[in-house]
N, C-alpha and C positions, 0 to 999 in steps of 0.2 A: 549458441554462438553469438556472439555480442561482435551487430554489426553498428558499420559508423559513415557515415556519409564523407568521405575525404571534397566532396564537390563543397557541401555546406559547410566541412570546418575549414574551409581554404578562407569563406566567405565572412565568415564569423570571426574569422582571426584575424582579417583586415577591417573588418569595422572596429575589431576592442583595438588596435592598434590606430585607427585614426581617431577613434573616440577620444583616446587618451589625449591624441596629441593635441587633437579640436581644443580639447577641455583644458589643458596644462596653458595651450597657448589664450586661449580666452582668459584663464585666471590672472596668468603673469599682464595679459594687456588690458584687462579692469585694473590691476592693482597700480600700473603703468600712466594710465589713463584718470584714473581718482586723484594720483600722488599732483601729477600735470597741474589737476583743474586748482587742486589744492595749494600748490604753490606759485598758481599764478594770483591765489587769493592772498596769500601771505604778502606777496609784493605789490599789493595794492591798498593790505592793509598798515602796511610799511611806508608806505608814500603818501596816507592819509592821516599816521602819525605825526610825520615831519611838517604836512600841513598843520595839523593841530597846535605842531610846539611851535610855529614861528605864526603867532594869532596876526590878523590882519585887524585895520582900525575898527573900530564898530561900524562904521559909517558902509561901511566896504562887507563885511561879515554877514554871509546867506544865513540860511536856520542851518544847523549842524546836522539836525539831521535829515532834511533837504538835502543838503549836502552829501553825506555818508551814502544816503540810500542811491543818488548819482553817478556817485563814482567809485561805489562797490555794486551796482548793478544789482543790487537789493530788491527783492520783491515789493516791499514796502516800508514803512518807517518801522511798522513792527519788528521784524527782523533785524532791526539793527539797533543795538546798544553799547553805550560810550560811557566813559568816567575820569572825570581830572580828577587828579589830588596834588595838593600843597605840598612844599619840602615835608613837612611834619606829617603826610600821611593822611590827611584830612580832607572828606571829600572837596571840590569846588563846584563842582556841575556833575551831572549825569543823568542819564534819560531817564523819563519816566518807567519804563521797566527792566531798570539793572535788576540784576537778580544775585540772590549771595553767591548760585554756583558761577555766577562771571568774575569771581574774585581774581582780577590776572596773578599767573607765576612772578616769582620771587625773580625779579632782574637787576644786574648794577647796577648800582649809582652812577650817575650823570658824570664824565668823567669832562670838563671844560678844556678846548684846547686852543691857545693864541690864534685867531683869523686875523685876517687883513682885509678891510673893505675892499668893498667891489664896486669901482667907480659904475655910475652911470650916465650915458647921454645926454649929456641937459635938455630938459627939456622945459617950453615953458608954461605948464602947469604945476611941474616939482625942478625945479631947477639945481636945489641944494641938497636932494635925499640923495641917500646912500642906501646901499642892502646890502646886510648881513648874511652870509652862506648859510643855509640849512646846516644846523648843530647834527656832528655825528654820533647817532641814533646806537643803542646796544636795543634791537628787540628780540621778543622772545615770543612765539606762537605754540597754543595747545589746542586740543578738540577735545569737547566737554560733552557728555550728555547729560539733560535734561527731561524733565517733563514733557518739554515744548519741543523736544528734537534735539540733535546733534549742533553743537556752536562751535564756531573757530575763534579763540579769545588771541587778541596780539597786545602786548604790552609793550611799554619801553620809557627808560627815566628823562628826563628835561627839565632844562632849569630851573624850569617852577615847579618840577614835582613829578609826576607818572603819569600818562598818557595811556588809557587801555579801551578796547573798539573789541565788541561782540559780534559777530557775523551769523547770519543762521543759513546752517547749511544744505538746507531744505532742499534748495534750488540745486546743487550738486546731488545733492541726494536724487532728488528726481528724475537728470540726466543720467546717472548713472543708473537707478534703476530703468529707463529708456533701454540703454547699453543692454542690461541686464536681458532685457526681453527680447532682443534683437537676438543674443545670442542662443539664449532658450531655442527661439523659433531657426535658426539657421545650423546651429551644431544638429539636429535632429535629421532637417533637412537636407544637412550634406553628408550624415551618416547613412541616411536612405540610399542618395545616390552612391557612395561607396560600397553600398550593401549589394545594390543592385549591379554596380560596373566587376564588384566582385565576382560577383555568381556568373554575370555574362560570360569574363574573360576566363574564368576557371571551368567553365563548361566550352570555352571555344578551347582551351589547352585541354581538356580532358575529350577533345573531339575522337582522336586516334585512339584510346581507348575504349568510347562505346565504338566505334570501328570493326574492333579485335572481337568486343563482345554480341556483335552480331553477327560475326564470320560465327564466331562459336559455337553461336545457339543454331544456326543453320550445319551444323558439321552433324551429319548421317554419312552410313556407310554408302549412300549415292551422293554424298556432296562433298567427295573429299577435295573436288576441285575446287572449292574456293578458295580467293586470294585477296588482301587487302590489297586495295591499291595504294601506291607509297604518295604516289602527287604530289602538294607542296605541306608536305609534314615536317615538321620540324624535326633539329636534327637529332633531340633526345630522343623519341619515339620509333625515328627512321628503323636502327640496326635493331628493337624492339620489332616492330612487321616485318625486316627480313628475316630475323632468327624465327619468327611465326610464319614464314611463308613455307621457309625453307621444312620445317619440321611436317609442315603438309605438306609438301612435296614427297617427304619421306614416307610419312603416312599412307598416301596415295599409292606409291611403288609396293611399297611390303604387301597394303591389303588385295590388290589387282595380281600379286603374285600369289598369294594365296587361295585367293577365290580362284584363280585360272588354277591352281593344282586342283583344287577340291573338286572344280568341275573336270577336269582334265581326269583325273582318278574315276572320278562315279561315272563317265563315261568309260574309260577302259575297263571298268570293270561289270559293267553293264553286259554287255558279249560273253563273257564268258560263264557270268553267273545263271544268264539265259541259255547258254549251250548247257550248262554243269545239269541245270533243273531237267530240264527235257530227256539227256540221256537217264537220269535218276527218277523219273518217271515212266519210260518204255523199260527200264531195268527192270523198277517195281512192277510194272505188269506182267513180265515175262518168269517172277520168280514164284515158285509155289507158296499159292495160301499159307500163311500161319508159320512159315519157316522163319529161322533165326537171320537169313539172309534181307528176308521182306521186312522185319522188323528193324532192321540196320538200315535197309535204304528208305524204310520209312522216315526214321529220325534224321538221318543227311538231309532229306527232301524238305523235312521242317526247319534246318537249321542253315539249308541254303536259301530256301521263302525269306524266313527273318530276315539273310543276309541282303537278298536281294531289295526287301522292303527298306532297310536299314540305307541302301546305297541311292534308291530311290529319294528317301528323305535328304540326304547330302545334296544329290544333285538339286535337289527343290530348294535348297536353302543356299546354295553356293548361288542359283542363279535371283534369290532374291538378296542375297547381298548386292549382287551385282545389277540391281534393277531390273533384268529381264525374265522376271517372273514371268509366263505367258500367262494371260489370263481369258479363258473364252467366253465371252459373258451371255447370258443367253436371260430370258426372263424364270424366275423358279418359283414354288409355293413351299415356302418353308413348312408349312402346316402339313402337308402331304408327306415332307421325307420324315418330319417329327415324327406325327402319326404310327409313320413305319418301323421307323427305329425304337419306337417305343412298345411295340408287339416285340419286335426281337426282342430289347430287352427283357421283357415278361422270361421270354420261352431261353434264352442265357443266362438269369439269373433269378430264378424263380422264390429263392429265400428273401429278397426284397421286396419291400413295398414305394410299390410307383404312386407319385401321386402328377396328375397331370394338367393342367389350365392351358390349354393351346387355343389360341383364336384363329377364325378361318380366314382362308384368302391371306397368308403372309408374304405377298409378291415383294422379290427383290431380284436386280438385275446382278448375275456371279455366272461363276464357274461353277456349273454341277459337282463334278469330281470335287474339287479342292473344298467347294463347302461342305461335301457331304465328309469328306476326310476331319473336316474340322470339329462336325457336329459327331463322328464315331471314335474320335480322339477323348471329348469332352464325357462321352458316352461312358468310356472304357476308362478312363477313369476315375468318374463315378464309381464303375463296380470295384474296381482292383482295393482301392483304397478307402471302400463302404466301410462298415462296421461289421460284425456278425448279426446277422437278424435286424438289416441299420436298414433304410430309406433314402428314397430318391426323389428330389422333387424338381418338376420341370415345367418352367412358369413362359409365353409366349406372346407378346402384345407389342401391337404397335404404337409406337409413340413418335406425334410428330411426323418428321420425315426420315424418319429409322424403324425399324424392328428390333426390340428386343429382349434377347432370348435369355434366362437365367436354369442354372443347373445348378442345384445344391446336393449335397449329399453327407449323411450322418457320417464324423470320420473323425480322427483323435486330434485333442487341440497341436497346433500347429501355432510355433515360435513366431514373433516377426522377422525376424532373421531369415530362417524357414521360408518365407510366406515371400520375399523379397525375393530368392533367388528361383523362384519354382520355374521363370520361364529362361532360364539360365539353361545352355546345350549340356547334353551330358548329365544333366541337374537329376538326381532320384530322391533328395530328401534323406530324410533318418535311414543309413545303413541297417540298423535292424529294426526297422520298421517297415525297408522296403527290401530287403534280400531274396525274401521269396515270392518277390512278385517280379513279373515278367515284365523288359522295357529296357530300354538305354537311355530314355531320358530326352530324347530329341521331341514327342508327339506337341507340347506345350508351346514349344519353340519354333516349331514348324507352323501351326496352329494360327499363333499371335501374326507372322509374317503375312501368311494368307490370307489373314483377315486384312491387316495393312495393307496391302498390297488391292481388295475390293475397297479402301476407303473405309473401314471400320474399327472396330477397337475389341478388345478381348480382355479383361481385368478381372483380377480378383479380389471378392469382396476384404474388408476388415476382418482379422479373425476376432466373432466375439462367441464363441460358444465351442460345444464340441459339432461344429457343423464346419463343412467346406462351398463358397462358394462361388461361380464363375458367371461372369457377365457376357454376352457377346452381343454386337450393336453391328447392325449392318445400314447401309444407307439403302432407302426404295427405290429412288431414280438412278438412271445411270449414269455413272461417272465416266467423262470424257478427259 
């Protein structure tokens, strides 16, 4: 069976769902945020042009590239490279490390458009100049890589020729790889905490669930009273605990109706099966030896015992469904009833071979009767379903704060299936394997209860061979 954690993939599914989103929005707002940085470079490489085309006198004129590296916020002059050329194409100036891949893009020709001066204030150090409006510029920007890194080349024509400015975009580069890191370290860390607000809130929604599933594991035939409590559950879950309440409710009615017949019956018939034996015992004594009639009530005699044994075990089992097993605990030496029972056994089935390991002083606090019933149940079927000429083996130690007791017995392999339902009421196993042996099937069932009922366990081993065998475990001290 291929199980799945529905708490973890609730949890899993919302981190690949914010992961996505983290990552989709990180991508679109670097590529956002690069585009920004980049064209706030273009418009400055643009405004460095139009400086360029309209040259100031020499007298007046910083180093260019003093300049450039200024007011393009350049690392240093390295990073920046420029190039005039003449109508004709031909360099006029350009830094010492223009490089061929800074050849600018192919852009229009300078296209000349009628101005009109633009009077100025007189003043009197220039009292007569005029200025001419910055000529309107066609440029053109690309990014180039290199050797030396990623460039942003800006071109554009003027009236003496073409104007192009290399920019090294290092310095973007390395904010954006900043960016870059930022986001590394924070999409991680906010997929943790969604992982984690995940898991919380689907374990606080899956609360009324484990709820259900611990009323459940607690439901025995003495806990049919349990009830989730509704509280403040939400509303999906609500009519989910009533429809489970209500079916233990039902539960509860049917099984209390049935254990009071069971008990109700093995009591009524208690009386009479105890009147029926008695008169069929003064019967039997009153009739002549050897007659056909004493042989008749012999057999009624045996087949009201069974009955009456039979009605006995009901009643023992109706009142351990019902939790009111009585149990009279007294202290006992399991070693001494062993002992015993394992001479009878000799002297009841004498074609087998006993083998015995019992240790002494096996003190445990029980009910005589009911354990001794458990250990002649365990007994008796050892012989019933031995082998021919098969063996018994009866192993007795204490361990810990228990006792116990194993009983094996040579016997034909046995199915899992089989093996599963043996403490099953009613239960006998292979129809023709067990038809001619004597039982109804309750001794196993009865057995396992009584043990339960002193705090112990009663199991049956793995079948691995042609062997059968049965575990019993009692506790030493007594159970309050």
């Amino acid at each position: 069976m291929n199980l799945r954690s529905f708490r973890l993939r609730i949890a899993l599914l919302s981190t690949i769902l914010a992961g996505t989103a983290l990552i989709g929005f990180s991508g679109v707002a670097w590529r956002l945020i690069y585009g920004a940085k980049v064209s706030r470079l273009d418009s400055r490489l643009e405004n460095q042009i139009r400086r360029m085309a309209r040259p100031l006198p020499p007298t007046l004129q910083p180093s260019i590239a003093d300049d450039l590296q200024r007011n393009l916020d350049a690392e240093s002059t390295d990073s920046v490279a420029w190039q005039v050329l003449d109508a004709d194409g031909k360099p006029l100036q350009q830094s010492d490390h223009w490089l061929a891949e800074f050849d600018p893009p192919a852009v229009p020709p300078f296209q000349r458009e009628q101005r009109s001066l633009t009077p100025l204030t007189p003043r009197r150090d220039r009292p007569f100049e005029r200025r001419l409006p910055p000529p309107n510029l066609s440029s053109h920007s690309v990014t180039r890589r290199t050797d030396q890194g990623n460039w942003r080349i800006a071109a554009a024509s003027t009236p003496q020729g073409q104007v192009a400015i290399a920019v090294s975009l290092q310095t973007i580069t390395q904010e954006m790889g900043a960016i870059r890191n930022i986001f590394l370290i924070a999409i991680p860390g906010t997929l943790l905490v969604v992982a984690i607000g995940a898991w919380v809130l689907s374990g606080s929604a899956l609360h009324p669930i484990r709820q259900l599933t611990a009323v459940m594991q607690k439901l025995t035939v003495t806990g049919l009273d349990q009830r989730v409590a509704l509280g403040q559950t939400d509303v999906e879950f609500a009519e989910l605990i009533q429809v489970f309440n209500q079916m233990l409710e039902r539960l509860e009615r049917s099984f209390m109706q049935a254990s009071r017949f069971s008990a109700d019956a093995a009591h009524e018939l208690k009386t009479p099966l105890a009147i029926l034996q008695g008169e069929l015992e003064l019967t039997l004594q009153q009739a002549a030896p050897g007659s056909a009639l004493q042989q008749s009530l012999s057999s009624l005699l045996d087949e009201v015992r069974r009955l009456s044994g039979i009605v006995r075990k009901l009643l023992l089992l109706s009142l351990a469904d019902a939790g009111q097993m009585g149990v009279h605990r007294v202290q006992l030496d399991l070693s001494e009833m062993l002992v015993v029972m394992v001479e009878d056994l000799e002297l009841v089935a004498p074609h087998l071979t006993v083998q015995t390991e019992i240790d002494h002083e096996l003190n445990v606090w029980g009910d005589r009767d009911l354990l001794n019933q458990v250990l002649q149940n365990l007994m008796s079927n050892a012989i019933k379903y031995n082998l021919p000429d098969g063996w018994i083996r009866i192993e007795a130690r204490q361990k810990s704060a228990s006792v116990q007791i194993t009983i094996t017995n040579a016997s034909q392999p046995m199915s899992p299936e089989e093996r599963d339902r043996l403490f099953d009421r009613f239960y006998r196993g292979d129809p023709a394997r067990t038809r001619t042996i004597e039982g109804i099937g309750l001794g196993l069932s009865l057995s396992r209860e009584i043990v339960l009922a002193h705090g112990g366990n009663l199991a049956i081993a793995q079948p691995s061979g042609d062997y059968t065998t049965f575990t019993l475990i009692l506790p030493i001290h007594l159970l309050h």
